[in-house]
C-alpha positions in Angstrom: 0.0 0.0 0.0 1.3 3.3 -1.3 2.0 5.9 1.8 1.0 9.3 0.9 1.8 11.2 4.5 4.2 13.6 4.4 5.1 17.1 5.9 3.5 16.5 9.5 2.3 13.2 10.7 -1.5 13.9 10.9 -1.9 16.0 7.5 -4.3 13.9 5.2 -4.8 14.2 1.7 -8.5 13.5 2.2 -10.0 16.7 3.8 -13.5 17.9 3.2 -12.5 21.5 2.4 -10.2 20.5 -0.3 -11.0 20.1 -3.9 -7.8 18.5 -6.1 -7.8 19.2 -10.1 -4.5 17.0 -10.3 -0.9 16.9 -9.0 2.5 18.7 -9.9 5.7 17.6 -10.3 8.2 19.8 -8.6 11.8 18.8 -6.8 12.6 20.5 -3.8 16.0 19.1 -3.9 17.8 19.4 -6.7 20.2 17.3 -8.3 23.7 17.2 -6.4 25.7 16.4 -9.9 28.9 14.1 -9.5 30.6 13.5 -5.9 33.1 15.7 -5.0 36.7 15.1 -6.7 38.9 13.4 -4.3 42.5 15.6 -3.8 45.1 14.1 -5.9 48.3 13.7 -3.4 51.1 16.6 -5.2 54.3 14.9 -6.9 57.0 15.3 -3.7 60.3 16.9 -4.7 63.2 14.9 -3.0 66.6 15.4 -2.6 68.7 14.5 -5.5 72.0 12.8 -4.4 73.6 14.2 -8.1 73.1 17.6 -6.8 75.6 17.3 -4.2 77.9 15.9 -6.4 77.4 19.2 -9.0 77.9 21.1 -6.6 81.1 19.9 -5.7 82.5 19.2 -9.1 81.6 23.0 -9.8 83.6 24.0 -6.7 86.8 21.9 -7.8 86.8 23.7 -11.4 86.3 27.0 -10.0 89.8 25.5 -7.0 91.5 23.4 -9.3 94.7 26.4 -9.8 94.8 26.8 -5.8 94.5 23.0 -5.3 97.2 23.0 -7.4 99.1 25.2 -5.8 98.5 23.5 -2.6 99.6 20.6 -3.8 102.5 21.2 -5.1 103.6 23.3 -2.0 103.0 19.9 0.2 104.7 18.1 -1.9 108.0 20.5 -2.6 107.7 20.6 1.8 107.8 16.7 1.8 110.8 16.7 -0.5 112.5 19.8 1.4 112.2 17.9 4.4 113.7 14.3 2.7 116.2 16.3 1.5 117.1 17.7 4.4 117.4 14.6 6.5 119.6 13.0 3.7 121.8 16.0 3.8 121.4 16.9 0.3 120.6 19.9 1.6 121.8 22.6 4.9 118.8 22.4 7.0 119.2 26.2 7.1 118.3 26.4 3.4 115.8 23.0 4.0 114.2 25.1 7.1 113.5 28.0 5.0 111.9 26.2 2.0 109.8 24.7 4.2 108.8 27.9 5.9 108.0 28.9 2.3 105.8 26.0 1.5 104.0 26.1 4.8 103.1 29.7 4.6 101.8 28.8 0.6 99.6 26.1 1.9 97.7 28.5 4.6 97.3 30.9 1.5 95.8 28.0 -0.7 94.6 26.1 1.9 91.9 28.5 3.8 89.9 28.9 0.2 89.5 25.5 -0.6 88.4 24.7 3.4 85.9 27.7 2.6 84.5 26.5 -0.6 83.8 23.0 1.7 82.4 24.6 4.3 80.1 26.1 1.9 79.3 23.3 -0.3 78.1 21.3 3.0 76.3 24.9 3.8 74.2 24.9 0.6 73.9 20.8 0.3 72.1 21.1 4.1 70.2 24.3 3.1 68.6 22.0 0.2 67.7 19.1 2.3 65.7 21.8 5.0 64.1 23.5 1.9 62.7 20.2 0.4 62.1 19.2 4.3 59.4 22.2 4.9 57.9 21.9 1.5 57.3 18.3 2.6 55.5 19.3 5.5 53.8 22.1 3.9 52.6 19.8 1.1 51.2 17.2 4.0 49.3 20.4 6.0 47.7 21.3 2.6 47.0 17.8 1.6 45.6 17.2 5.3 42.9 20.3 4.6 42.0 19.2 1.2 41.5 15.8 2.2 39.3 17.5 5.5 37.7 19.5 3.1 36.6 16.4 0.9 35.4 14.7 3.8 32.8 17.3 4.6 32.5 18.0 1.2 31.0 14.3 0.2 29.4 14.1 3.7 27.4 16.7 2.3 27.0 15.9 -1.2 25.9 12.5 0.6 23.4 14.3 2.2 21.9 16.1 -0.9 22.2 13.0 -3.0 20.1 10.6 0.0 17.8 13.7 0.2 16.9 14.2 -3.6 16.5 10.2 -4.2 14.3 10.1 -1.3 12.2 13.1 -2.0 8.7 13.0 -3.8 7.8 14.9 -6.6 4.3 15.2 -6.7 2.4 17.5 -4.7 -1.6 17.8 -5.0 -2.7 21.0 -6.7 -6.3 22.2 -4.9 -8.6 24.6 -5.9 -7.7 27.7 -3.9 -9.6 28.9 -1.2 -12.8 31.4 -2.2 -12.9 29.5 -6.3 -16.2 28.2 -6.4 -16.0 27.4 -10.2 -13.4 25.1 -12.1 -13.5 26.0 -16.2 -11.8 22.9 -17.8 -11.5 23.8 -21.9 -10.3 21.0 -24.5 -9.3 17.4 -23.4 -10.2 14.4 -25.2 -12.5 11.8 -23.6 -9.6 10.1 -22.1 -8.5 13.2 -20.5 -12.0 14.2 -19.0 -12.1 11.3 -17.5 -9.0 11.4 -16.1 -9.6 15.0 -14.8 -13.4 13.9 -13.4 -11.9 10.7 -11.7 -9.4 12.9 -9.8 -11.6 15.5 -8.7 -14.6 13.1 -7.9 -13.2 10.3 -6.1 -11.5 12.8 -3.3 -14.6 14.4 -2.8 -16.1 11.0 -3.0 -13.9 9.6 0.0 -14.3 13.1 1.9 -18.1 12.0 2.2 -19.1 15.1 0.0 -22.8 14.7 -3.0 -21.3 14.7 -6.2 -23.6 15.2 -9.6 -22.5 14.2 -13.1 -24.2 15.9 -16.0 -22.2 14.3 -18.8 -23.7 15.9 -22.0 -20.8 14.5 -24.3 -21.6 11.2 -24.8 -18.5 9.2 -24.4 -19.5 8.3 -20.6 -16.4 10.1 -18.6 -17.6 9.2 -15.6 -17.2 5.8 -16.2 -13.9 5.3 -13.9 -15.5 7.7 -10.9 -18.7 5.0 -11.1 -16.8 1.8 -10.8 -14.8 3.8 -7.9 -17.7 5.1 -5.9 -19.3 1.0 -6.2 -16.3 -0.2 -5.5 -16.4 1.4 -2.0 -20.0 0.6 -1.5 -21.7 4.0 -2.4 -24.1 2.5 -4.6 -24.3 5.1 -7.7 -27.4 6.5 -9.1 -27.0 6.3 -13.5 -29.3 7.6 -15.7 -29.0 7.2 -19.4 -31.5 8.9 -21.6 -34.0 8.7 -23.1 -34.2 5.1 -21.9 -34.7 6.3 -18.6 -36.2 9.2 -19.0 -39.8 7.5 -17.4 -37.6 7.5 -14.4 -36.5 11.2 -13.9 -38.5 13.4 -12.9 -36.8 16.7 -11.6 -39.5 19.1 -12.3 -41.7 17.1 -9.9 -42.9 19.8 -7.0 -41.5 22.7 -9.1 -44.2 25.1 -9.2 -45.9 26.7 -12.1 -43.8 30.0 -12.5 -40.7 27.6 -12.3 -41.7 24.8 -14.2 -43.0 27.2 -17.1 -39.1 28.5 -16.7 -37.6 25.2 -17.3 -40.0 24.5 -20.3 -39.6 27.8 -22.1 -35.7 27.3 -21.7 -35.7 23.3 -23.1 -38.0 25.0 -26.5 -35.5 27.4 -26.7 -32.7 24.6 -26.6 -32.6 24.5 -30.8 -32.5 27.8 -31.0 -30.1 30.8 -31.6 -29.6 32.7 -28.4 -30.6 36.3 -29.2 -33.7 38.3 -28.1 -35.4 37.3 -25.2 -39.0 37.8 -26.7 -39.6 34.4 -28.2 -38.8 33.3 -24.7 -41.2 35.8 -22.9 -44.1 34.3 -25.1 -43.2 30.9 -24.5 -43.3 31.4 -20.9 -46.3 33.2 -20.9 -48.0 30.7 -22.7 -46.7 27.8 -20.6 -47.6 30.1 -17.5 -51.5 30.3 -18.6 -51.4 26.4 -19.4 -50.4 25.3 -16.4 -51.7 28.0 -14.0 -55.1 28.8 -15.4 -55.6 25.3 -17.7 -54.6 22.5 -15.3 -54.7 24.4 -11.8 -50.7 25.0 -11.3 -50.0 20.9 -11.7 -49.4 19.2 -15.1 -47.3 16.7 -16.1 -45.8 17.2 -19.6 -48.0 14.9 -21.9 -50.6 17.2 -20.3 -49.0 20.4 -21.0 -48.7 19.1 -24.6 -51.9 17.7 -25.3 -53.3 21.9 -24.1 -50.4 22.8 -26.9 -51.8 21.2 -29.6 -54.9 21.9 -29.2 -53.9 25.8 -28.9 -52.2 25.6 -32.1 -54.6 23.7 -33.7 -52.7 20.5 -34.3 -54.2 17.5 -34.8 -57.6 16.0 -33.1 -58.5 17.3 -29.8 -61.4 14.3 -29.3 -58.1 11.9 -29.2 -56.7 13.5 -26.4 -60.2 13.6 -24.7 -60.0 10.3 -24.9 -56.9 9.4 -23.6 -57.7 10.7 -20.5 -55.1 14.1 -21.3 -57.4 16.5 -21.2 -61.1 16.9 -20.2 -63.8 18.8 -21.9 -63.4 21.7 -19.6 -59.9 22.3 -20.0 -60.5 21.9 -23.2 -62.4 25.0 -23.3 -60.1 27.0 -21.3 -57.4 26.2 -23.8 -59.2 27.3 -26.8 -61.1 30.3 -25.3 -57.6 31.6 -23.1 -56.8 33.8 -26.4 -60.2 34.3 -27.3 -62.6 32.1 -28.8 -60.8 32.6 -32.6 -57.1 32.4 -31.2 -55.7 33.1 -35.0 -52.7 35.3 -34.0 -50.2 34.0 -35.8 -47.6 34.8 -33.3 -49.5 32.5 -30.8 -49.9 29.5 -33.4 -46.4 29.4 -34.1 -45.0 29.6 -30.7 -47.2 26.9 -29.4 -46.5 24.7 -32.4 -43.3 25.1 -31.2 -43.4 24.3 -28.1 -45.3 21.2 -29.0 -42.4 19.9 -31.3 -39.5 20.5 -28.5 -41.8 19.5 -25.3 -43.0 16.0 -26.8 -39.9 14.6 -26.3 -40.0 14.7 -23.0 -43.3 13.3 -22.8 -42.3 10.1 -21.2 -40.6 12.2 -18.4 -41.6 10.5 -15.0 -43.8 7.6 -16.4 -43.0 5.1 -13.9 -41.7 6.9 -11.2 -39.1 4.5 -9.0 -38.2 4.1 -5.4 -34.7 4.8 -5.2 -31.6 4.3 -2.4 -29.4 6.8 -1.1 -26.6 7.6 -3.0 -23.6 10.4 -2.8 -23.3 10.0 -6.9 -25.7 10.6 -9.4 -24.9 10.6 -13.4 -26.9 12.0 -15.7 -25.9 10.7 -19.9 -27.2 11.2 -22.8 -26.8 8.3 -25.2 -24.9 9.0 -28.1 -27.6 6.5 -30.4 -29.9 9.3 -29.9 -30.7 11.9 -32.2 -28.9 15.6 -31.6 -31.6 17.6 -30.9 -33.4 15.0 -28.7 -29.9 14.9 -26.3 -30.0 18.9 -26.7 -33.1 19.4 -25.9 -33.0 16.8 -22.5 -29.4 18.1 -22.2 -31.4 21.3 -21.7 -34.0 20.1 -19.4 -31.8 18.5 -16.7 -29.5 21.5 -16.3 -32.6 23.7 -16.1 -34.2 21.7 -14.1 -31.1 20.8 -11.7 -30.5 24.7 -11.4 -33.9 25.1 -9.7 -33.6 22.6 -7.4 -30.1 23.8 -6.5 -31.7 27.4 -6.3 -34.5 26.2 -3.8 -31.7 23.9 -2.0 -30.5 25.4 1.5 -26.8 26.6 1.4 -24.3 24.7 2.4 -20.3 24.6 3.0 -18.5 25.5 -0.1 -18.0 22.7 -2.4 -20.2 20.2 0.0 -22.2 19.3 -3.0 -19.7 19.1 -6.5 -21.5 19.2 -9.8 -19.5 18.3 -13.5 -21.2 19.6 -16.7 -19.4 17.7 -19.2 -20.0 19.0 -22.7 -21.1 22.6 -21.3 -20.3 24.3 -24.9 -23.6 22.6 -25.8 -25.8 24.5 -23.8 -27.0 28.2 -24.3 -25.1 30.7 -22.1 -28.6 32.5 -20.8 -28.7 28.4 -19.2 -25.1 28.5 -18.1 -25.4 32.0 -16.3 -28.3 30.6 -14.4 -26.7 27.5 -13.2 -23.7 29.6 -12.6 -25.8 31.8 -10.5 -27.2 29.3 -8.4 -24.5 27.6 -7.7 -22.2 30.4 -6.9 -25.4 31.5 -4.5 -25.6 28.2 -2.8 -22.4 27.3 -2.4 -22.5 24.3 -4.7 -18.9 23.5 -6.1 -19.0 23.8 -10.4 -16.9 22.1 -12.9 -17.5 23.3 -16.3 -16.0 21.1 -19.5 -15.5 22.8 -22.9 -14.2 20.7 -25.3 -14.3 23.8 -27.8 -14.7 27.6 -27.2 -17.1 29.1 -29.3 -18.3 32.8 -28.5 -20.9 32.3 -25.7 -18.0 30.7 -23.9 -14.7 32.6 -24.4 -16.6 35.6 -22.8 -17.8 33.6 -20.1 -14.7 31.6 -19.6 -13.1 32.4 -16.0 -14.9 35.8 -15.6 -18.2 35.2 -14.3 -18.0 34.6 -10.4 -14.6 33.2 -8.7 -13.5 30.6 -11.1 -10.4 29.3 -12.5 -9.4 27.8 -15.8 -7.6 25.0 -16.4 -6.4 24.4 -20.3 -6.2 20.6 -21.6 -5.3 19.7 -25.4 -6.9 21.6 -27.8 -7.9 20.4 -30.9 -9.1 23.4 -32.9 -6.4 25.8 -33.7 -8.3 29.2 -33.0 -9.1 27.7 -29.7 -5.4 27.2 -29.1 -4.6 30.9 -29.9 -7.1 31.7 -27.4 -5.6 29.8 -24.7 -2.5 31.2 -25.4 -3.7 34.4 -25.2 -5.8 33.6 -21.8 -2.1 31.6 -20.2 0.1 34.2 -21.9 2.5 33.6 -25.3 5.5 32.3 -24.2 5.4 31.0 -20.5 7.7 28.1 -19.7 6.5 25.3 -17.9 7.7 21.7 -17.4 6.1 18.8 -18.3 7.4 15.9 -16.5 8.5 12.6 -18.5 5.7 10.3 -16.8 3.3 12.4 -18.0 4.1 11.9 -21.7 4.7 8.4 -21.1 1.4 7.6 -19.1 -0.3 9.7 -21.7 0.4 7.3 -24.2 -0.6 3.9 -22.0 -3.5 6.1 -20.9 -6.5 4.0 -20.6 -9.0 3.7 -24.1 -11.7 6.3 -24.6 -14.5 5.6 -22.1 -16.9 6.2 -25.1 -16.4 2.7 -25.7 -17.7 1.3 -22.6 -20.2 3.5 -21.8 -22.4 3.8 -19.0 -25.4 1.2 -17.4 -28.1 2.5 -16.1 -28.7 1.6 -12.4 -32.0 2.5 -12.5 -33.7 0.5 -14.9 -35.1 -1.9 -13.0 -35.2 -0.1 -9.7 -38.9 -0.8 -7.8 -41.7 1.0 -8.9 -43.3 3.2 -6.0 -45.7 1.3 -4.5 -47.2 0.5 -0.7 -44.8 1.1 1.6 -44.8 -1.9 3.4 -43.3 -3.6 0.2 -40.3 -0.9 -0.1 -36.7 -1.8 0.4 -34.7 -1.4 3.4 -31.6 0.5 2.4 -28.1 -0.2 3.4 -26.3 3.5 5.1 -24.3 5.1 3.0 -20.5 4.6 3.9 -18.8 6.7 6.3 -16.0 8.7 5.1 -12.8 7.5 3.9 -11.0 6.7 7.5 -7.1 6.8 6.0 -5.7 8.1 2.4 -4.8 4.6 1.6 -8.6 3.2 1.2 -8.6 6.2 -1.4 -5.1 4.5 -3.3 -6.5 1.0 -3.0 -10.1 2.1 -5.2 -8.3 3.7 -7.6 -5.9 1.0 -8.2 -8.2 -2.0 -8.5 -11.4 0.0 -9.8 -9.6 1.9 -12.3 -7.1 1.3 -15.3 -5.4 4.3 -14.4 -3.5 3.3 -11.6 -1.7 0.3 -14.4 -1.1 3.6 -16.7 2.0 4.6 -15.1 4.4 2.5 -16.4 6.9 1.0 -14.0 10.2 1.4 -14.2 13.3 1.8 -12.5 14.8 4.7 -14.6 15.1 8.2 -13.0 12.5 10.5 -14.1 13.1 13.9 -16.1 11.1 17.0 -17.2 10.7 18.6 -20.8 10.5 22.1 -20.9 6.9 23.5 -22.8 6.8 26.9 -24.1 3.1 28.3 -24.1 2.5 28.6 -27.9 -0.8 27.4 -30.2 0.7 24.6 -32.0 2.4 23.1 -28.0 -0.9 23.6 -26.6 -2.3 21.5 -29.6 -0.1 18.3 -28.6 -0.5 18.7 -24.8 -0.5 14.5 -23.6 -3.4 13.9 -22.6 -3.8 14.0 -18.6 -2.0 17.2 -19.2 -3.6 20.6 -18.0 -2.4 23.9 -17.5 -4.2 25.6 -14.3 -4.4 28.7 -14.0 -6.3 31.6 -11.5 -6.0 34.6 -10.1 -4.5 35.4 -6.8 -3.4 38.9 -4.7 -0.1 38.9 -6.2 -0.6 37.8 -9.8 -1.8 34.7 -11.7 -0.9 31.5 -10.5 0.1 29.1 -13.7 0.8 25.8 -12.9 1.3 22.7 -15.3 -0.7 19.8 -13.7 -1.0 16.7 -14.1 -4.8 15.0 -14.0 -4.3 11.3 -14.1 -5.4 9.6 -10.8 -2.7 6.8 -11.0 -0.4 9.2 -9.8 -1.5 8.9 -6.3 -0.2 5.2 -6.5 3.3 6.5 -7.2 5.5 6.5 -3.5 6.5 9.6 -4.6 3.4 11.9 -3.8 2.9 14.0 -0.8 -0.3 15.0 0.9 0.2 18.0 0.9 0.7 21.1 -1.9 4.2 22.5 -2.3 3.5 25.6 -0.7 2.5 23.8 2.1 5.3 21.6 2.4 8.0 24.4 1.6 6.5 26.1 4.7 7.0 23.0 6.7 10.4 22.6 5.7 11.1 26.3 6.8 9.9 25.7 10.2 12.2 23.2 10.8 15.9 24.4 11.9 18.3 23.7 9.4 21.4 21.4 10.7 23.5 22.3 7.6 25.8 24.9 5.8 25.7 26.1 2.2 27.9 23.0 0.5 31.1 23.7 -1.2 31.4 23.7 -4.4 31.8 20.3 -6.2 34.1 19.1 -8.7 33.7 19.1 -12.4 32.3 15.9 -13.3 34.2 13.3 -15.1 37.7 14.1 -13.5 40.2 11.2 -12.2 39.7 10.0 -8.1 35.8 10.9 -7.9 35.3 7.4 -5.9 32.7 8.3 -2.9 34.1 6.7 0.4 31.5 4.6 1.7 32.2 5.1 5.5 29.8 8.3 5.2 27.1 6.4 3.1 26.5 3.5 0.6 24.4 3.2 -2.7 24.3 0.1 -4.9 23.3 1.4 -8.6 22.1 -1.8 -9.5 18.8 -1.3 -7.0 15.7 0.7 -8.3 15.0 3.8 -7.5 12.3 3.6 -4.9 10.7 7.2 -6.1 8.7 5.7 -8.8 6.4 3.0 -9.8 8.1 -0.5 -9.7 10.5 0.0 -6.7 10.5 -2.3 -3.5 8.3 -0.4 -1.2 9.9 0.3 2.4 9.4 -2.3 4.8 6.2 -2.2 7.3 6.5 -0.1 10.1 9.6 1.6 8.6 7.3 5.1 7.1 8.9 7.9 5.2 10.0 10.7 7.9 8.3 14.2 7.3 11.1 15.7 5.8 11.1 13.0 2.9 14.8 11.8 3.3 15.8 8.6 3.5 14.8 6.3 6.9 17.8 5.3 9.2 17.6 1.3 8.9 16.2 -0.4 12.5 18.3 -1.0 15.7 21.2 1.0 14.0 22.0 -2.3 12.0 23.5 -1.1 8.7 21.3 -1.6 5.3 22.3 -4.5 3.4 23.9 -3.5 0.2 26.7 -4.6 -2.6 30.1 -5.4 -1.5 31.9 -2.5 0.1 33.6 0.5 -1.7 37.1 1.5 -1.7 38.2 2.8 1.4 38.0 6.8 1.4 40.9 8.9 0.6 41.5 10.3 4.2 45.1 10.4 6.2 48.6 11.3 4.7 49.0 10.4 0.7 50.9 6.8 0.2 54.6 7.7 -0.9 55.0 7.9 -4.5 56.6 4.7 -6.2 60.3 5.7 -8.0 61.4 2.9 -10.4 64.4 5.0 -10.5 65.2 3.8 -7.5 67.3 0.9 -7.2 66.7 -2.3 -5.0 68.9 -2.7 -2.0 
């Protein structure tokens, strides 16, 4: 089971005043680069024994005439004083030459003891020299190598730090945004984006309602997830269950004649707002002053044709529709010869739109309680039959969210998927109502004709969040809305889950849970109804539904590699080949607008790597917490000679998988990520198994340099 805690111990994803459009990839630590170089040892100078001998050779050419000299004075003494014993010579004479020689060899002999003296001076000098360079080199290797040590200790640090971080932090609808505008997507991506958003608010206990006017069943994957945890949703798929619904039931007649002059207007062009005064003045009179403020809508179309002269009133008469007195009302409520023209037409009209929904509560059904209710339309139906019920529901649902009692922000969530195909006069009331209420709204374009680009993120507090675009004038718009030329980073599992992203929903589609729900009957026949469940009690029920109920949790593809970003510059042709999941979020805030590239595939809360919390919120964790650490020196270039880590101050095999992403071993039970997302000591200060130890670290004095000069003693 993937752990999603992070930042403090009790912070929950799950939270009932939250609302999350997708996730974000961000690294709070950065990459450390390669390990610090280790401090290549200098090449030691030592004495060379040939310098001596220079030295002295030099001093016997610059001596050789006084050694000479000297020499030849001790020897003319030693024969002076032979000669003189022999009596060759008068030791008078003898003692005089030797006098002479003697006094030669102090002349000769004092320079040549000088030059010695000296010699021995300068050959000791050189030894001391190389003798202090020695140590010097030693105190400088000592600091490098005490530099390196704290050096990788800290490069250690960064490196533990940014393989154990996590890199993808929720992304909420900000506080006071009661309205989420989601424009372009394909199917895939709408029901990525609906699936994220739903099943949180799902698990957080809140009502959800799915109006799901493009017909490619997005909500498939948020259905399966709310019956997987026992919530039992409510699916209606018209027309085939349109004998079944029944929202206008208790409206009254001001309000139903509302909804009705809004679902004839449904195939029309939205202009003037007279066509729609007549029509709802003529339903007003039908229902009011015809049937006494109650009517159900075969009724209200039978009184139709028989105001514009359609047909054979005695059919309805006998069909129980009308009666002979309502009858006359109808044809006598614009005077006895209603020929206005204007009149005619309008109710013609308003028989052709409103017989379609003549079926509309025909066998009324007792239903259980559900938080999720889905309303389709099914694509084998004709267009303007799924506009005009298309119509009818979101008329009808923005009265009863009207007449609903308020209620804390977002309690209540309702998706309009496929809102382009309504009118905006019917958007700007369910806009309204909602935004009065406090009812959460989620708004799907998948194009942006005019009634929505003026409406788009500027009625009420709403943001915008931009999927692909298909169309490329809606992609210059986009642009235009986000800003030409924003950078933003798309992370690599994005582009890669994009493409294993789960097949179009459209070909699944939905079943209707309703069909053969009892009829209303007595009440000692109906059901007993299980409770709905209680809230989600821990993040990881939440993980669990959306990895068995859904394919998206088998979308992110699991691997081993480390992860990377692409960078994405904000242009019309990038925002055409966005991956799918992709969305760019956007809203305003007191400093500026917020942009944020965000990710809406739900498998990405299976990852290990995603926190419970947003980035801001996490960064403002972090800075509570006293830092322990310096600024780290600066690193060597990578790629240089001696850049082996010692593994006294940490170990890494780089034949295990990274345990940030899908496909790593998860940590062991009772061994959970620590707040600050590094790395967990392992147990009982027993040290992690790994591969077979590293070299041992370059500390201590430099081994002595081999010299194959050198001879062998």
């Amino acid at each position: 089971m993937t752990d999603v805690t992070s930042g403090s111990a009790t912070t929950r994803l799950i939270r009932s005043g939250r609302v999350y459009v997708g996730w974000r990839y961000a690294q709070v630590h950065p990459d450390p680069g390669p390990p610090p170089r280790r401090p290549r040892p200098p090449e030691a100078e030592s004495a060379d024994p040939s310098r001596g001998a220079h030295l002295r050779d030099r001093d016997h050419l610059l001596y050789r005439p006084v050694k000479i000299t000297a020499v030849g004075a001790g020897v003319g003494a030693a024969v002076f004083l032979l000669c003189g014993a022999l009596g060759v010579l008068p030791w008078r004479f003898a003692v005089v030459a030797l006098l002479a020689c003697a006094v030669i060899l102090g002349i000769t002999g004092y320079p040549i003891w000088q030059s010695e003296r000296a010699v021995r001076a300068r050959i000791r000098a050189e030894h001391e020299r190389l003798e202090r360079e020695r140590e010097a080199r030693e105190r400088r290797m000592f600091a490098a190598q005490e530099e390196h040590r704290a050096a990788y200790q800290e490069w250690e640090r960064r490196r533990r730090a940014y393989e154990a971080q996590r890199e993808w932090y929720p992304v909420a609808v900000p506080p006071g945004v009661d309205r989420v505008d989601i424009v372009g997507g394909t199917l895939a991506g709408w029901s990525a984006a609906v699936t994220t958003m739903g099943a949180a608010r799902l698990a957080a206990g809140a009502r959800l309602t799915v109006l799901d006017l493009s017909e490619g069943a997005v909500a498939h994957d948020l259905v399966r997830l709310a019956a997987d945890r026992g919530d039992d949703p409510l699916v209606w798929v018209l027309p085939a269950d349109l004998p079944r619904l029944d929202l206008s039931s208790g409206l009254p007649a001001d309000a139903l004649a509302d909804v009705l002059s809004l679902v004839v207007g449904a195939g029309e062009e939205e202009g003037t707002t007279q066509d729609l005064s007549f029509d709802n003045s003529i339903l007003e009179r039908i229902i009011s002053g015809v049937f006494g403020g109650t009517a159900t809508i075969p009724q209200i179309t039978a009184a139709l044709r028989a105001l514009a002269q359609v047909g054979d009133p005695r059919d309805d008469l006998r069909l129980g529709l009308l009666t002979d007195e309502q009858l006359a009302r109808v044809t006598t409520m614009y005077g006895r010869d209603a020929t206005d023209r204007i009149v005619i037409r309008r109710a013609w009209a308003l028989e052709a739109q409103l017989r379609k929904l003549e079926r509309l509560g025909a066998e009324p059904v007792r239903l259980p309680p559900s938080r999720l209710h889905v309303v389709s339309l099914d694509r084998r139906a004709g267009v303007l039959t799924n506009r005009v019920l298309g119509t009818y529901v979101a008329t009808a649902l923005t009265h009863r969210i009207r007449n609903s009692p308020p209620a804390r922000r977002w309690e209540h969530t309702m998706f309009l998927c496929g809102a382009e195909k309504l009118r905006g006069d019917v958007l700007d009331r369910l806009i309204d109502a909602c935004e009065t209420t406090g009812t959460g709204l989620v708004l799907l374009y998948r194009s942006i004709p005019p009634h929505v680009r003026e409406r788009l993120g500027r009625r009420g507090h709403a943001a915008v969040g931009f999927m692909r675009l298909g169309n490329a004038e809606d992609a210059r718009v986009a642009a235009e809305h986000i800003g030409t030329g924003r950078r933003l980073l798309v992370a690599e599992i994005t582009d890669t889950a994009g493409a294993a992203a789960p097949p179009d929903p459209v070909e699944t589609g939905y079943a209707s849970t309703v069909a053969y729900a009892r009829v209303r009957g007595d009440a000692l026949t109906d059901p007993v109804w299980t409770p709905l469940p209680a809230p989600a009690a821990d993040d990881a029920d939440l993980v669990a539904g959306i990895s068995s109920a859904t394919a998206w949790g088998r979308s992110i593809p699991a691997t081993d590699k480390r992860q990377s970003a692409r960078e994405l510059l904000v242009e019309p042709h990038q925002l055409q080949e966005l991956p799918p999941t992709a969305m760019i979020f956007t809203h305003a805030t007191a400093t500026g607008r917020r942009i944020l590239m965000v990710d809406a595939n739900p498998g990405i809360i299976t990852l290990p790597t995603t926190h419970s919390v947003e980035l801001e919120e996490f960064l403002d964790q972090q800075g509570e917490q006293p830092s322990t650490s310096a600024d780290p020196p600066q690193l060597s270039e990578p790629g240089q000679e001696g850049s082996g880590p010692p593994p006294t101050f940490g170990t890494h095999d780089p034949h295990q998988p990274d345990a940030r992403h899908a496909g790593t071993v998860p940590p062991q039970q009772g061994q959970p990520h620590p707040p600050d997302g590094h790395a967990a000591p392992p147990p009982n200060g027993t040290p992690a198994e790994g591969p077979a130890p590293q070299p041992p670290p370059n500390l201590g004095p430099p081994p002595e340099r081999l010299d194959f000069r050198r001879k062998r003693p």
